[in-house]
N, CA, C and O of each residue as an XYZ file, in Angstrom:
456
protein
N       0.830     -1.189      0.000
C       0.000      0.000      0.000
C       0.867      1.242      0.000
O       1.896      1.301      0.673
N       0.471      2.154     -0.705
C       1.401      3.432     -0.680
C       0.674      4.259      0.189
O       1.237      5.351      0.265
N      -0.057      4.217      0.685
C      -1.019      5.632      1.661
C      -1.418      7.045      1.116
O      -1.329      8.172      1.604
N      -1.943      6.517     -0.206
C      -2.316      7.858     -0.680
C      -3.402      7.828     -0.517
O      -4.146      6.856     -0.646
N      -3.748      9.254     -0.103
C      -5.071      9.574      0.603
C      -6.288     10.518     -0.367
O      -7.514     10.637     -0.369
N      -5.285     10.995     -1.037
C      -5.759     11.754     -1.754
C      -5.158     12.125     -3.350
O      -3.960     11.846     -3.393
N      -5.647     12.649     -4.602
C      -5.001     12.634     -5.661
C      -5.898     13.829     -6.280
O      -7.122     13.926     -6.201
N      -4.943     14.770     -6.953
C      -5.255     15.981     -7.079
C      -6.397     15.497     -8.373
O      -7.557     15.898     -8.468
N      -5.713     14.557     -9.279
C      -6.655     14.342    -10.269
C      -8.410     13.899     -9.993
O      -9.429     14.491    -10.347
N      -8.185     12.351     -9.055
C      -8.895     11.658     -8.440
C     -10.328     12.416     -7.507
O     -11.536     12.563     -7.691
N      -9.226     12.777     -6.360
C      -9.925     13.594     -5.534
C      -9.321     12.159     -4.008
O      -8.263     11.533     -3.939
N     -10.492     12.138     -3.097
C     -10.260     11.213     -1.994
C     -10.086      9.396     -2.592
O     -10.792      8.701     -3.323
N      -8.916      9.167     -1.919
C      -8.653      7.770     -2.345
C      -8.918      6.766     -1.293
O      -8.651      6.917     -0.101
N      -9.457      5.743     -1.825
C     -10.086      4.497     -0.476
C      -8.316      3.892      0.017
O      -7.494      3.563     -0.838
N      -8.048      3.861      1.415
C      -6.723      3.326      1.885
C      -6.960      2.151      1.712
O      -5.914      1.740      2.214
N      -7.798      0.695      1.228
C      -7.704     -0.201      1.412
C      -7.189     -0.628     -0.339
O      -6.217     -1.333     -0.610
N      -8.042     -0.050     -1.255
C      -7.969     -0.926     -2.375
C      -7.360      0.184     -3.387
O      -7.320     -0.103     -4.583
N      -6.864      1.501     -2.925
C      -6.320      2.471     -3.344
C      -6.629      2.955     -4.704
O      -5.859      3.095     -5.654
N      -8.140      3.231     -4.607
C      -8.877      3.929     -6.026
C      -9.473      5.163     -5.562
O      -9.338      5.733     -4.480
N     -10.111      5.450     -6.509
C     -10.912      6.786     -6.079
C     -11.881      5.867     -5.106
O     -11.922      4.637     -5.098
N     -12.634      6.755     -4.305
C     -13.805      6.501     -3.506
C     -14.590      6.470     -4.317
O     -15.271      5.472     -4.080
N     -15.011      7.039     -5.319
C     -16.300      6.953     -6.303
C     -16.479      5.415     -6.928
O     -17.533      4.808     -7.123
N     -14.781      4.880     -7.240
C     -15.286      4.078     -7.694
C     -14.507      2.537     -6.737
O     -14.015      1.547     -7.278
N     -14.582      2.700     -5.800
C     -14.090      1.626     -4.949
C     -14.862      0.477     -4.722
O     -16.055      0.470     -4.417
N     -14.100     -0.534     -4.890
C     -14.694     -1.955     -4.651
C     -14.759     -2.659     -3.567
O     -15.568     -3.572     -3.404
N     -13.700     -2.201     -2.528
C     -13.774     -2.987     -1.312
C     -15.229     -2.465     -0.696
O     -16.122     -3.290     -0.500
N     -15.390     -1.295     -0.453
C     -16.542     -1.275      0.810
C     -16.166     -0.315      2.021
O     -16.975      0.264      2.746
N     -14.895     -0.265      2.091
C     -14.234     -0.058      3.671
C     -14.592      1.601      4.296
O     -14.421      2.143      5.388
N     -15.067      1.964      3.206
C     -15.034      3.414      3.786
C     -16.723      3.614      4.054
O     -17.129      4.591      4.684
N     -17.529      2.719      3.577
C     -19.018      2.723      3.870
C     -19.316      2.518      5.106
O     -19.325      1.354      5.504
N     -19.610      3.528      5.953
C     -20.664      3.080      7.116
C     -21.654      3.710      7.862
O     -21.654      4.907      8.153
N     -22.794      2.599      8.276
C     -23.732      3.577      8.387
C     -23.426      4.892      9.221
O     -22.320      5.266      9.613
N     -24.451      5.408      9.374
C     -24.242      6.698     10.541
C     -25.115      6.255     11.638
O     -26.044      5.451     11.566
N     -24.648      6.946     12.746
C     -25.359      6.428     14.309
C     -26.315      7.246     14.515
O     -26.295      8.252     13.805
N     -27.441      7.112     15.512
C     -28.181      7.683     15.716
C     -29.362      6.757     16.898
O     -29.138      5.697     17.482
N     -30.367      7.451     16.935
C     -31.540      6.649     17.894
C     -32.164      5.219     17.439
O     -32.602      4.276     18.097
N     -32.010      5.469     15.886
C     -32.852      4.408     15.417
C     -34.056      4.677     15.330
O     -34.876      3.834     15.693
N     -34.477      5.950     14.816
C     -35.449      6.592     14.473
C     -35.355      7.164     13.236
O     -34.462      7.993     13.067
N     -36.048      6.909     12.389
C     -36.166      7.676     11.402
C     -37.543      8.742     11.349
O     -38.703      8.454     11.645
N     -36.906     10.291     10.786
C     -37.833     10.924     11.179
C     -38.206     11.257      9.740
O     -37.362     11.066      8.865
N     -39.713     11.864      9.349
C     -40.076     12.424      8.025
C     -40.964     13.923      8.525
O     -41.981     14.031      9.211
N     -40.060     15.024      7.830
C     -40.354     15.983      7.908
C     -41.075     16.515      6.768
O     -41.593     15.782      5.927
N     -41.134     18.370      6.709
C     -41.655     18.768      5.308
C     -41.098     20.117      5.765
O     -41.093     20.486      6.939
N     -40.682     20.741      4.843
C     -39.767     22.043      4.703
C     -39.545     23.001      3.190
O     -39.151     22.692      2.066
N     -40.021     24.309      3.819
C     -39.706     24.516      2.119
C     -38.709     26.299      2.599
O     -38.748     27.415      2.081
N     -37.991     25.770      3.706
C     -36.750     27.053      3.850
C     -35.532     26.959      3.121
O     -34.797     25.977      3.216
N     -35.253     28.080      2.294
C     -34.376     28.173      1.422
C     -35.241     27.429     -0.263
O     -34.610     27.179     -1.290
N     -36.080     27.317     -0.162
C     -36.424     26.322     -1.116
C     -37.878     27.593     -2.012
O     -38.825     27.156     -2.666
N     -37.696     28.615     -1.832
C     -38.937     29.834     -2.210
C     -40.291     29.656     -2.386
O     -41.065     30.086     -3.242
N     -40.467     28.823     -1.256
C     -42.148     28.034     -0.762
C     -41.980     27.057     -1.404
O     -42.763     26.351     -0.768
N     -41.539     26.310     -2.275
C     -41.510     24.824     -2.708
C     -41.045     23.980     -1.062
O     -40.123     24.065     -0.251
N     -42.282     23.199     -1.219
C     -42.136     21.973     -0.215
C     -41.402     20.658     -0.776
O     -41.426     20.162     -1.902
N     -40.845     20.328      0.217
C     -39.791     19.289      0.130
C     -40.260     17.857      1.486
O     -40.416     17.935      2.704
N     -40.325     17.052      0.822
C     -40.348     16.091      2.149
C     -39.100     15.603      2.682
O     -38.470     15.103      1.750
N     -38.315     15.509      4.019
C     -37.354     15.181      4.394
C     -37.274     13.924      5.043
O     -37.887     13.753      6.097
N     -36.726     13.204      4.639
C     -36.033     11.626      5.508
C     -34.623     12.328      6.015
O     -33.795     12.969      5.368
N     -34.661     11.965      7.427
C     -33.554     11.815      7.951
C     -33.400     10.297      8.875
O     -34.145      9.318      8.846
N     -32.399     10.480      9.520
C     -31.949      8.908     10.434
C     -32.381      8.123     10.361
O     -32.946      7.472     11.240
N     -32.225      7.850      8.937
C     -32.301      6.227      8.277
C     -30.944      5.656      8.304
O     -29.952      6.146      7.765
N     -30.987      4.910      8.773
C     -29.454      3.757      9.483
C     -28.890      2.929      8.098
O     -29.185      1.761      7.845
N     -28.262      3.551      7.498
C     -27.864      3.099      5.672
C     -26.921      3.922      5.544
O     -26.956      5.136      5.748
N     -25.466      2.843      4.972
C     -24.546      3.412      4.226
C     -24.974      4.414      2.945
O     -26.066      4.596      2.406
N     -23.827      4.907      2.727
C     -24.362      5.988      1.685
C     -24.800      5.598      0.152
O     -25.349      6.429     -0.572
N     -24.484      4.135     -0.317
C     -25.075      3.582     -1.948
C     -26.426      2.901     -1.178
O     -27.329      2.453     -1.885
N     -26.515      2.848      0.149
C     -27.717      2.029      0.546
C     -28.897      3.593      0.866
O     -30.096      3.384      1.052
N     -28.657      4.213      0.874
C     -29.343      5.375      1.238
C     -29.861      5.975     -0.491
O     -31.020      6.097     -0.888
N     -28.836      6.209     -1.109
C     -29.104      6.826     -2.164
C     -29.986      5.926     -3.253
O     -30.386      6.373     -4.328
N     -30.232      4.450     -2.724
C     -31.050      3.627     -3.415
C     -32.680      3.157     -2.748
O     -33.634      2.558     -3.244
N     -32.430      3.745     -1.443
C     -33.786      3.843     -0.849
C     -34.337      5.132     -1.706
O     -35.384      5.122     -2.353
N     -33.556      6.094     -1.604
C     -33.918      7.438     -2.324
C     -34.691      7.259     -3.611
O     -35.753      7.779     -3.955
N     -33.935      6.431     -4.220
C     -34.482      6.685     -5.381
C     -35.648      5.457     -5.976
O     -36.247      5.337     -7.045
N     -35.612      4.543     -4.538
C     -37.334      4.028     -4.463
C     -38.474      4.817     -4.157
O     -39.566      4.920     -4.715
N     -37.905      5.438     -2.989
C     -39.220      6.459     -2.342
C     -39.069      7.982     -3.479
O     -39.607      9.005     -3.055
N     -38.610      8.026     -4.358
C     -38.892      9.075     -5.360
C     -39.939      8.202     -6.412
O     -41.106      8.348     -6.775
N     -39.284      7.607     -6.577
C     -40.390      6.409     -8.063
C     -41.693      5.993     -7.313
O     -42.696      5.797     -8.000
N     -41.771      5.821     -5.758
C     -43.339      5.312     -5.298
C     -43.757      6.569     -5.281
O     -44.973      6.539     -5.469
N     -43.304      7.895     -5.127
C     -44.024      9.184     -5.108
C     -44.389      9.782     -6.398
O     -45.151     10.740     -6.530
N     -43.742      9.093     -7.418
C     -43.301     10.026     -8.326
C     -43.086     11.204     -8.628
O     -43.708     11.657     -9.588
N     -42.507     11.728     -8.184
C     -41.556     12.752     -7.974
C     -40.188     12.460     -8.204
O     -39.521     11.462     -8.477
N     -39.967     13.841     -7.974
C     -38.056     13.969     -8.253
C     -37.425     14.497     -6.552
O     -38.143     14.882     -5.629
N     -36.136     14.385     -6.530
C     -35.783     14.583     -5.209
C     -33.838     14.384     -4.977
O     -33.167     14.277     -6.003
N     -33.464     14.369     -4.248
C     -31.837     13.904     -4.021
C     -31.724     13.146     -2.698
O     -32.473     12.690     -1.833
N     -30.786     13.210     -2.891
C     -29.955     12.481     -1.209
C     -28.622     13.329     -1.401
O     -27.898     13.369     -2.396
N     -28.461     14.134      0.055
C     -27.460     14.714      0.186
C     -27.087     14.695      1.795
O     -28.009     14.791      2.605
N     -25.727     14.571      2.243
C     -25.827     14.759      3.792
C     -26.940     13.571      4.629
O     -27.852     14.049      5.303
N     -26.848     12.622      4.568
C     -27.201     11.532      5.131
C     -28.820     11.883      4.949
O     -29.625     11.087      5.432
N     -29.223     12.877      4.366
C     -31.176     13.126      4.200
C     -31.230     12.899      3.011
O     -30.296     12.987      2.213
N     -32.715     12.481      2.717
C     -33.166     12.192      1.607
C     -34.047     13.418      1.611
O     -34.452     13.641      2.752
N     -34.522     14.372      0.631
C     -35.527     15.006     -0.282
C     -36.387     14.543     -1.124
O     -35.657     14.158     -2.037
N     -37.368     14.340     -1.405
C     -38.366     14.190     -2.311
C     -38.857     15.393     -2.493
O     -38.850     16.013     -1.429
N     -39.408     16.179     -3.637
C     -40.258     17.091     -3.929
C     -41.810     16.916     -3.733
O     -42.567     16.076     -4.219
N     -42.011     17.771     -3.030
C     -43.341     17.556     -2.297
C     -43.828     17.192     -1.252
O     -43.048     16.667     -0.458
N     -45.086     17.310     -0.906
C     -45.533     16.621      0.866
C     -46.175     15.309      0.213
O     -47.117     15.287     -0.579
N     -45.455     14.216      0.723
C     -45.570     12.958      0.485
C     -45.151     12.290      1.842
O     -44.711     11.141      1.829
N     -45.272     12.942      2.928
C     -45.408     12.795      4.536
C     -46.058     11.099      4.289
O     -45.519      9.994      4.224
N     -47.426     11.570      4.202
C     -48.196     10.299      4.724
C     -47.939      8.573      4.121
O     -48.147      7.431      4.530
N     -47.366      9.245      2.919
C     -46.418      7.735      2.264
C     -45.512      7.209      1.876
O     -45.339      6.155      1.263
N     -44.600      8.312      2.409
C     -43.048      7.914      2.832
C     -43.362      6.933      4.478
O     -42.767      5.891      4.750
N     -44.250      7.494      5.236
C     -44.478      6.920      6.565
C     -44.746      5.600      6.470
O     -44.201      4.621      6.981
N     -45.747      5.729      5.676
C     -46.273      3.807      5.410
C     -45.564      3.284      4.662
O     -45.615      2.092      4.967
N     -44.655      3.456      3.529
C     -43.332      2.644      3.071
C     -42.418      1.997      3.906
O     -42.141      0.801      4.000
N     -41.830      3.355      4.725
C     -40.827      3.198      5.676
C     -41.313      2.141      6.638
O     -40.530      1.255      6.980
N     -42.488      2.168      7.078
C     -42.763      1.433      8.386
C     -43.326      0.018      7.712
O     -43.580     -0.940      8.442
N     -43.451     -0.028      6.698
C     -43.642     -1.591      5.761
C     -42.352     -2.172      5.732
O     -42.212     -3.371      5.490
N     -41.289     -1.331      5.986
C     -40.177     -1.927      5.937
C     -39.560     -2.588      6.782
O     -38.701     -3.441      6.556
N     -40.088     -2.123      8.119
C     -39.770     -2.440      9.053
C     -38.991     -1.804     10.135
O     -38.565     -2.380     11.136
N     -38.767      0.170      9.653
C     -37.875      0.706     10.140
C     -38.809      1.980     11.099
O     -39.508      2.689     10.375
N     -38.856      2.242     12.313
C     -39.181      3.304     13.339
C     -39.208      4.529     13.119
O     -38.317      5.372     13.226
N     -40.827      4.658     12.638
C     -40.825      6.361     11.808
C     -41.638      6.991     12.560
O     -42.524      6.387     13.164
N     -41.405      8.875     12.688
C     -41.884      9.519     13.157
C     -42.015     10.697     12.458
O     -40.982     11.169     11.983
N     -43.684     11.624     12.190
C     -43.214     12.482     11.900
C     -42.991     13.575     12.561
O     -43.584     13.679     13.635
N     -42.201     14.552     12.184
C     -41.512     15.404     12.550
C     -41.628     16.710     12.051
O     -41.624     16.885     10.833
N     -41.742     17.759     12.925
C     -42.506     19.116     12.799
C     -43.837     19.619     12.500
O     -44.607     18.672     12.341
N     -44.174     20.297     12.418
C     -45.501     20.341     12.255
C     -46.446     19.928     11.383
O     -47.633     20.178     11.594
């Protein structure tokens, strides 16, 4: 292993299998994030110029496992949306069936704010 961490071309390099992170095969740098074990679903439209947004947060998923829940709960809404910063976005208030997805799944949902 040479310990390169980083490559100006690349960008961040995985220390185990020494590629870019984008396109790494081992795994090693994936892990979930901690939390209560709650996942909460909000709705927010700050910074967003009254467009509502539905928010998933503390869903217990590495980051290719997150960004592929994402882009289930965008296709059951149909809507469009991202994953950025361990939250998921969907466009729109889709509160009431992100809730019943999530909790079909088997994962501890609450919603959150008003």
């Amino acid at each position: 292993m040479s310990g390169i961490t980083y490559s100006t071309e690349h960008g961040r390099m995985c220390p185990r299998c020494e590629q870019p992170i984008a396109s790494c095969s081992c795994g090693s740098h994936e892990a979930a994030p901690e939390g209560d074990g709650v996942v909460r679903v909000s709705r927010s439209t700050k910074g967003r110029k009254g467009a509502g947004v539905t928010l998933i947060t503390g869903v217990p998923l590495a980051p290719t496992a997150l960004a592929k829940l994402g882009k289930e709960l965008k296709k059951a809404c149909g809507s469009g949306g991202t994953v950025k910063d361990a939250t998921i976005e969907v466009q729109g208030d889709h509160r009431d069936k992100i809730v019943t997805l999530l909790e079909s799944r088997g994962y501890t949902v609450r919603r959150a704010g008003g």
